[in-house]
C-alpha positions in Angstrom: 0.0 0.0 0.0 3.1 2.2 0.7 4.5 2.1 -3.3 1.1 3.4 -4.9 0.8 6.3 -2.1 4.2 7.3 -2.6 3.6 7.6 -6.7 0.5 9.2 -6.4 2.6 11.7 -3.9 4.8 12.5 -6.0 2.3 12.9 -9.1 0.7 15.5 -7.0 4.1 17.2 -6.3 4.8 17.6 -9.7 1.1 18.5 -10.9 0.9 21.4 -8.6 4.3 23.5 -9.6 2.8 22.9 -13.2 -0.2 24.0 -12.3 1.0 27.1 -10.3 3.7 28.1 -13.3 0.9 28.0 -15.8 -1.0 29.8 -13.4 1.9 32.6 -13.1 2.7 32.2 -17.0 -1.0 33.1 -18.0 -1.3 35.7 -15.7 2.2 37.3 -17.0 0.5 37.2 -20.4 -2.7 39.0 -19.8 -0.8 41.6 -17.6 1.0 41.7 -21.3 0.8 45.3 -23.4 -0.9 43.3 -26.4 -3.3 42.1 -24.8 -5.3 44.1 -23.0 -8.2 43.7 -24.9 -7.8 40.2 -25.5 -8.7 37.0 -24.3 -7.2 33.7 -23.6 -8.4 30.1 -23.5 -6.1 27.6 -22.0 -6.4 24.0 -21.5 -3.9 21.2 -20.4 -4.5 18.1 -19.6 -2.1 15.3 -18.4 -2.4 12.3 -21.0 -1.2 9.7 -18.4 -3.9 10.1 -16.5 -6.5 11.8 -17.9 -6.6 14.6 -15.7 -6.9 18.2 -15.7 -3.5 19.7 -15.4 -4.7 23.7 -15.2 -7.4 25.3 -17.4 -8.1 29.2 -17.7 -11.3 30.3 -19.9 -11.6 27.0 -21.3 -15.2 26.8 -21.6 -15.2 30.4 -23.1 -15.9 30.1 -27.3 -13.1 31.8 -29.2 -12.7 31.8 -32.5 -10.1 28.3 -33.1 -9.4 29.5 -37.1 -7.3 26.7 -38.3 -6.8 24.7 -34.9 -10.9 23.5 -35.8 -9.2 21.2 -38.7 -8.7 18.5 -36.0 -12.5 18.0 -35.3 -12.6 17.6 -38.9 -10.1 15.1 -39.6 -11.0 12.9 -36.6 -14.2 12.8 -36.9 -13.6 11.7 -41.2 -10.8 9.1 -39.6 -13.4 7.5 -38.0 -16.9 8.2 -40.5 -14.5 8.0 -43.5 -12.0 5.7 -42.6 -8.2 6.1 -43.2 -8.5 4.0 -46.4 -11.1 6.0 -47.8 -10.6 6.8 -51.1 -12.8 9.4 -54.0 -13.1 8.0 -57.3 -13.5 9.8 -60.9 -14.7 8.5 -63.9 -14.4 9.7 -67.2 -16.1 8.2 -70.1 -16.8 8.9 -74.1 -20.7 8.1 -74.9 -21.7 7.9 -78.4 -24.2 6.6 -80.6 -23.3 3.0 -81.8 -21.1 2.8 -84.7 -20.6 6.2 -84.8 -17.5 7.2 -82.5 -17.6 10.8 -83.9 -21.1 11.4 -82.7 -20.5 11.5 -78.8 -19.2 13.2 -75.8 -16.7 13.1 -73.1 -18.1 13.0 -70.0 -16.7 13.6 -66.5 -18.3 11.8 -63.7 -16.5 13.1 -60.7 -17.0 12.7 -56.4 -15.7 15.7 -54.8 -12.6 14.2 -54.6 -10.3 17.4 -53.4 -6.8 15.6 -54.6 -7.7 15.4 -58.6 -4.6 17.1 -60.8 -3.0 18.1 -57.4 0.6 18.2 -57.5 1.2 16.6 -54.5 0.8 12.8 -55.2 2.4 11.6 -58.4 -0.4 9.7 -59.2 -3.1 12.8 -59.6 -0.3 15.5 -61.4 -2.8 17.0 -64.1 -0.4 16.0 -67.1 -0.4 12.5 -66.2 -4.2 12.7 -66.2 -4.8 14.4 -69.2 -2.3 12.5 -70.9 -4.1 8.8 -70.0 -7.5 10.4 -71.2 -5.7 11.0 -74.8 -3.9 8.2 -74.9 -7.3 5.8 -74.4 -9.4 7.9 -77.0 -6.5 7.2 -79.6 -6.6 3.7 -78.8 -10.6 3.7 -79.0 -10.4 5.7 -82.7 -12.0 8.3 -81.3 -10.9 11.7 -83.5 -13.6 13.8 -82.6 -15.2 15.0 -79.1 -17.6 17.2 -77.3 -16.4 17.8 -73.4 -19.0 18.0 -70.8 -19.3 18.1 -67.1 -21.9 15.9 -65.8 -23.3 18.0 -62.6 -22.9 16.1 -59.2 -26.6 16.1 -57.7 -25.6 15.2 -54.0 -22.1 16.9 -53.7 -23.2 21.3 -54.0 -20.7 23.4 -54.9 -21.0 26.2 -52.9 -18.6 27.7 -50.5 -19.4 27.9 -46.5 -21.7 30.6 -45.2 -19.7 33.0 -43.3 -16.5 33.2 -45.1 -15.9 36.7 -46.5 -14.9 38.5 -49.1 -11.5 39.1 -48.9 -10.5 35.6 -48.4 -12.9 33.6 -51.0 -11.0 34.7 -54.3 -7.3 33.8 -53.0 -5.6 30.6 -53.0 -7.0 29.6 -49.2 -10.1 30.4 -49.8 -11.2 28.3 -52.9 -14.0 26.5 -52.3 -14.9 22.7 -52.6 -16.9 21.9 -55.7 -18.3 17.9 -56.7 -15.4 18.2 -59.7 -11.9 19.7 -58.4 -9.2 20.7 -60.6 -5.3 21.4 -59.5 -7.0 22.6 -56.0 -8.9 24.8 -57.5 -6.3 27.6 -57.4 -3.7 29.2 -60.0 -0.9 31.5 -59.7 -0.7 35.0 -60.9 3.0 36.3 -61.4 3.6 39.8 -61.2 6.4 42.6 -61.7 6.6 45.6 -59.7 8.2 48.9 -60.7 11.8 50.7 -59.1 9.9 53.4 -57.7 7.0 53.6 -54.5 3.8 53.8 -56.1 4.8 52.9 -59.4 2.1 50.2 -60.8 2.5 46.9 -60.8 1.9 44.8 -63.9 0.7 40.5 -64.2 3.6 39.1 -66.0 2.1 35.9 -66.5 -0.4 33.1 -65.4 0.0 29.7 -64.5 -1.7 27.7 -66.0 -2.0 29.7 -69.2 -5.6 28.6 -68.9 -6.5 30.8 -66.3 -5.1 34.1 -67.3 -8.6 35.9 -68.9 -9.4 35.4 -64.9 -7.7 38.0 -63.5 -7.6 42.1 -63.9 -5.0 43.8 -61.8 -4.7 47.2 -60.0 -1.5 47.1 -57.7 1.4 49.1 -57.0 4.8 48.8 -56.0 5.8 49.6 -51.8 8.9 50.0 -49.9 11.6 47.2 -50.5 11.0 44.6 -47.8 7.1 45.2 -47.3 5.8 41.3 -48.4 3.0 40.1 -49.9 0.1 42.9 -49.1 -2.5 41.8 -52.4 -6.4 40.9 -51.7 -7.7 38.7 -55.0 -11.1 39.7 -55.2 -14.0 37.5 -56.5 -17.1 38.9 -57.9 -19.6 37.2 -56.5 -21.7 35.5 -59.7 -18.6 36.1 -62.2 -14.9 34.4 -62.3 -13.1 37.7 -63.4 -11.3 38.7 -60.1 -9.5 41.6 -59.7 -6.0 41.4 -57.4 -5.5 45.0 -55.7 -3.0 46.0 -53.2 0.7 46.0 -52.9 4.2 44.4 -53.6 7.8 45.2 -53.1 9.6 47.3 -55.3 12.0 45.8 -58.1 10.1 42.3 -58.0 10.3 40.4 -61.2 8.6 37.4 -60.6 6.4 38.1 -57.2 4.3 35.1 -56.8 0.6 35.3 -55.5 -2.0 32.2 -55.8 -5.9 33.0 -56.4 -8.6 30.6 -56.5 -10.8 29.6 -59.2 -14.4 29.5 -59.0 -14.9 27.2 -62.2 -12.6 24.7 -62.2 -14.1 22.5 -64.6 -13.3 25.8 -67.7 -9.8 25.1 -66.8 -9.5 21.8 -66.6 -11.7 21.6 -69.9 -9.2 24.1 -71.5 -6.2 22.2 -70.4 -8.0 18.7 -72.0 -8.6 20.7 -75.1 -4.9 22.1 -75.5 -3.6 18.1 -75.1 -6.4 17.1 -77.5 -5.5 19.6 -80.2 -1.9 18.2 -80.0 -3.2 14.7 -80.5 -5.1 15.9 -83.5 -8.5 15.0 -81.8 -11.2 17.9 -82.9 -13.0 19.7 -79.7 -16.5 20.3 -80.8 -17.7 22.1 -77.8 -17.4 22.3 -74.2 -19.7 23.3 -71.5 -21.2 22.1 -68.2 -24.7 20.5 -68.1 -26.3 19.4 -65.6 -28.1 16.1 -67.4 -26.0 14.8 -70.4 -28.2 12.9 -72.9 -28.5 12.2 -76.4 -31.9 13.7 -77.2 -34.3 11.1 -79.2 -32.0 8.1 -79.0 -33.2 5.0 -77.5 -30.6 4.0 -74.6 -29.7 0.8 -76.2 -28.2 2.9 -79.0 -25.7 4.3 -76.8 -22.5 3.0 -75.9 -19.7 4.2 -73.1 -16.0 3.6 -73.1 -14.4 4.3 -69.5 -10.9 6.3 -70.7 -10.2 6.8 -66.5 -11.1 5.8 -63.5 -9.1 7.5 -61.3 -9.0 6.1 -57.4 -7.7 9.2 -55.2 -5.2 8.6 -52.4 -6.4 7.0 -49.4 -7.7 9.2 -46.9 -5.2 9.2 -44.1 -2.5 10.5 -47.2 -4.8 13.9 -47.8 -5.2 14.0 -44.1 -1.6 14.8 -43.9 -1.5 17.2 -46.4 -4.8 18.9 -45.1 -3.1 19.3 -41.1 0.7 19.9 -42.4 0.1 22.4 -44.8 -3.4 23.9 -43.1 -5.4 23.2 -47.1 -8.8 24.3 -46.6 -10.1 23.1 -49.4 -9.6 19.3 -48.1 -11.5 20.1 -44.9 -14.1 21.5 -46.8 -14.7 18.6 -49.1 -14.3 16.2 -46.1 -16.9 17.7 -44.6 -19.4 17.3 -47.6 -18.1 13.8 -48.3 -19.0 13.1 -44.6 -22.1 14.4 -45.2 -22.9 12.6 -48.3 -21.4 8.9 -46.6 -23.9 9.3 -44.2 -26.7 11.3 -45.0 -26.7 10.7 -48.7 -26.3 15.0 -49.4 -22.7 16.5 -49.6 -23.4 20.2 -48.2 -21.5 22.0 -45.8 -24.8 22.3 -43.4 -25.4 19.1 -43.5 -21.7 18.2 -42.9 -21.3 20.9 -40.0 -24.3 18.9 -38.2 -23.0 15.6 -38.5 -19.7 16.9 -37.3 -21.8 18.6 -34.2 -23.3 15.5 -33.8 -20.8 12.9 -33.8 -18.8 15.2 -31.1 -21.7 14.9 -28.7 -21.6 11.4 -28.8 -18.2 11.4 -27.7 -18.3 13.7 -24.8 -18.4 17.2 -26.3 -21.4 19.2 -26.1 -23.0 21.1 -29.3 -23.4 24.2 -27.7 -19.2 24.3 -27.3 -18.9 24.1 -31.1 -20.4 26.9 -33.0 -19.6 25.9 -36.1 -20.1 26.9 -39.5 -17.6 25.3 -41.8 -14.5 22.4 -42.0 -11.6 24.3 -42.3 -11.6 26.9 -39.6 -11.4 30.3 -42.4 -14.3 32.0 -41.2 -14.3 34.0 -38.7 -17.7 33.2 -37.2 -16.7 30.0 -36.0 -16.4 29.7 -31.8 -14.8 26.7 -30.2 -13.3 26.0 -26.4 -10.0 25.1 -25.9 -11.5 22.3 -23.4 -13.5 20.9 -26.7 -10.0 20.8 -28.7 -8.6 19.1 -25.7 -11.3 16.6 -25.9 -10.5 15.7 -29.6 -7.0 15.3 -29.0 -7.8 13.1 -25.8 -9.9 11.1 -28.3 -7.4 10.3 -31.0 -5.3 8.8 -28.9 -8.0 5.9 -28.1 -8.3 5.2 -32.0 -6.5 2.6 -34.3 -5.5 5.6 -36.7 -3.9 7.9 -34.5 -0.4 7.4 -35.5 -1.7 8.7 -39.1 -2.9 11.9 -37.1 -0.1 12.5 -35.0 2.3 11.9 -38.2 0.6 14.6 -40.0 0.5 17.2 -37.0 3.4 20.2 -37.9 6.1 20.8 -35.1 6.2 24.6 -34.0 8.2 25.1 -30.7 9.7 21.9 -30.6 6.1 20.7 -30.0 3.5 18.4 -32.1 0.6 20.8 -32.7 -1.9 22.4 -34.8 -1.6 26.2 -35.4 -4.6 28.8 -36.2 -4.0 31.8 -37.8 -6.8 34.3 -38.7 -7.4 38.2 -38.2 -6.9 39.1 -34.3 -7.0 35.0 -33.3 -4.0 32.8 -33.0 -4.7 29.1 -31.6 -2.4 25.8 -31.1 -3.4 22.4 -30.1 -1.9 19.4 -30.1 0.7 17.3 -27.8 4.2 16.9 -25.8 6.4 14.8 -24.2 8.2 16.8 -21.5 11.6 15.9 -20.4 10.8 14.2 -17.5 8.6 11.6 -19.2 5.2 13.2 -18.9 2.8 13.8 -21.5 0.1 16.2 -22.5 -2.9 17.7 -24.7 -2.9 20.9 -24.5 -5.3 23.9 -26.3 -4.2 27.7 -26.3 -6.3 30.0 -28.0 -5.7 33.9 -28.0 -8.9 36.7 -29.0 -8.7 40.6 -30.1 -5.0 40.6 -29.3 -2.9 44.5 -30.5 -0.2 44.8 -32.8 2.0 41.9 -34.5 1.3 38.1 -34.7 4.6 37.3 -34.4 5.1 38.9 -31.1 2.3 37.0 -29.6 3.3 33.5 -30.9 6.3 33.7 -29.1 4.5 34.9 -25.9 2.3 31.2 -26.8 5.2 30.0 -26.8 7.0 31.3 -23.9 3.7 29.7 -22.2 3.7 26.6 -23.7 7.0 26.0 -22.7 6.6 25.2 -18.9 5.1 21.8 -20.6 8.6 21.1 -21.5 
């Protein structure tokens, strides 16, 4: 009876300095110039155990921005599965023994990887190559190019995102038919002088550049990246305003696309022309048919089927490098697994749902989208705590953990939106104990940058 006593003694001796410097370390940040008008949610919890470590404003809902990625990706590890995996199929129809009479079709799933660059097996070259190459081997010279509309993935973005973040590269929406992550780059040159105007040198792909209009000028040397990509709402001409340094010659900003099937369709038409097959037409419909022939006239010829990467591989890319399009299409997929409808509302409520099953309550995720971007979205840091607590009870957590990015020397999830910065994630302190651990920081003054390290400087009594 002696041994357990003694560890549980000196568990408690430990806990309590931990406690007390956390204590100290939050009060030394409030008492902090910056944040005066701020607020901050801490939670940490001792993973051994189970137990509450310290906790200040925890049950408060502060706005998580990118940290709210993990709800997501559990919650798809486990509705989903880490094998999961989208698949696109596209097809030529045509009348029988005609090959010339028919139509490309695209019959797509949301799947938020297709042309990416960042598997080899989805690079858009490779894909539109394979397509060319099968028509040539079916005889097919001639072809019209539609897009067969998804009726249970919508393509709309999340209510609540805004303006100034929906037409750049972070803010493209998640459509039923993704191309290249629905985003391009716009290259620009800025003048020698302060003020002088800055011109778009080029556009890649080529494809996209009758998107863009530009009204920018040059800034001091050393200023960054200060451009907004606009996107009228109803049109996919966006105009990028703002400014760049001076003497830049090739100042690279990335913008979304709104359409991405016209790009991808240009792109197929460019590697068709060079294959000598003839592009009739191309446009989106949303019910493909040839009008006044009997079914059994028609014939189809599958040129792809195109299985995405499994799940837990975009998981890693959707957590390492923040992608916000992946969350959102999760979320739809989710939705559409389940409920048979891909929409972000229906999505958001399963995700509400399947957390209060497992010990979070709904009214501690106010919620609107999968990603985190807008900036309506409230979360505790006791609820992210919970989630992390959670993953490490699941067969797939080492997939999660992998795909967590290190700041501070610590495994954690970062969130980075207009007067909020969050982390959340896990560490291992020196001494062999371990912890989850939420920080989230509201309506803070002056530089980012100053208070991450202060996060930091916090965070580092776990060490």
């Amino acid at each position: 009876m002696f041994f357990p006593l003694l560890l549980l003694a000196i568990g408690n001796a430990y806990t309590q300095p931990l406690a007390k410097k956390l204590a100290i370390a939050v009060q030394q940040l409030e008492a902090d110039s910056q944040m005066h008008h701020a607020i901050v949610g801490l939670s940490v919890y001792d993973d051994k155990t189970g137990k509450l470590i310290y906790e200040h404003n925890a049950g408060l809902g502060l706005a998580p921005a990118s940290t709210q990625k993990l709800f997501t990706s559990c919650a798809a590890f486990d509705l989903l599965g880490k094998d999961y995996k989208y698949t696109t199929e596209i097809e030529y129809n045509y009348v029988r023994n005609n090959t010339a009479m028919g139509y490309l079709l695209i019959k797509s799933s949301g799947d938020p990887s297709f042309g990416s660059q960042r598997f080899v097996s989805t690079k858009p070259d490779l894909l539109l190559s394979n397509i060319t190459m099968n028509l040539l081997q079916n005889g097919i010279r001639t072809v019209s190019l539609k897009y067969e509309g998804i009726d249970h993935i919508d393509d709309n973005i999340p209510n609540g995102w805004i303006w100034e973040d929906i037409g750049n590269y972070y803010g493209a929406g998640a459509h039923g038919f993704n191309w290249m992550e629905n985003q391009y780059d716009i290259i620009l040159q800025s003048g020698t002088k302060i003020g002088d105007t800055v011109s778009i040198a080029d556009v890649k792909p080529p494809e996209a550049k009758e998107l863009i209009a530009g009204h920018l000028v040059s800034a001091e040397k050393g200023s960054g990246d200060n451009t907004i990509v606009y996107l009228p709402y109803g049109d996919d001409v966006a105009l990028i305003t703002g400014t760049i340094p001076v003497n830049e010659t090739a100042f690279t900003v990335s913008a979304a696309v709104s359409y991405p099937f016209k790009i991808f369709s240009r792109q197929m038409a460019g590697k068709l022309k060079k294959a000598n097959i003839r592009i009739e037409d191309m446009y989106i419909r949303h019910q493909v048919a040839f009008p006044l022939i009997p079914d059994s006239m028609i014939q189809s010829v599958v040129l792809l089927k195109h299985i995405s990467p499994p799940f837990d591989s975009l998981n890693y890319w959707f957590l390492k490098k923040s992608i916000n399009l992946y969350g959102e299409a999760f979320i739809k997929t989710m939705a559409f697994e389940k409920l048979g409808f891909g929409s972000t509302e229906k999505g958001v409520a399963l995700l509400k749902d399947f957390w209060s099953q497992h010990g979070i309550e709904k009214s501690a995720l106010h919620i609107c989208d999968g990603s985190g971007l807008s900036p309506q979205n409230r979360i505790t840091a006791n609820a992210l705590v919970k989630v992390l607590q959670y993953a490490k009870t699941r067969p797939w957590f080492s997939s999660f953990y992998y795909a967590l990015p290190e700041y501070n020397g610590m495994k954690m999830k970062s969130g980075s939106i207009g007067g909020a910065r969050a982390y959340a994630g896990y560490h291992a302190s020196g001494n062999g104990n371990e912890y989850s651990f939420a920080i989230i920081v509201n309506n803070y003054d002056g530089a980012s940058s100053a208070v991450v390290k202060k996060m930091y400087r916090l965070l580092d009594n776990l060490k």
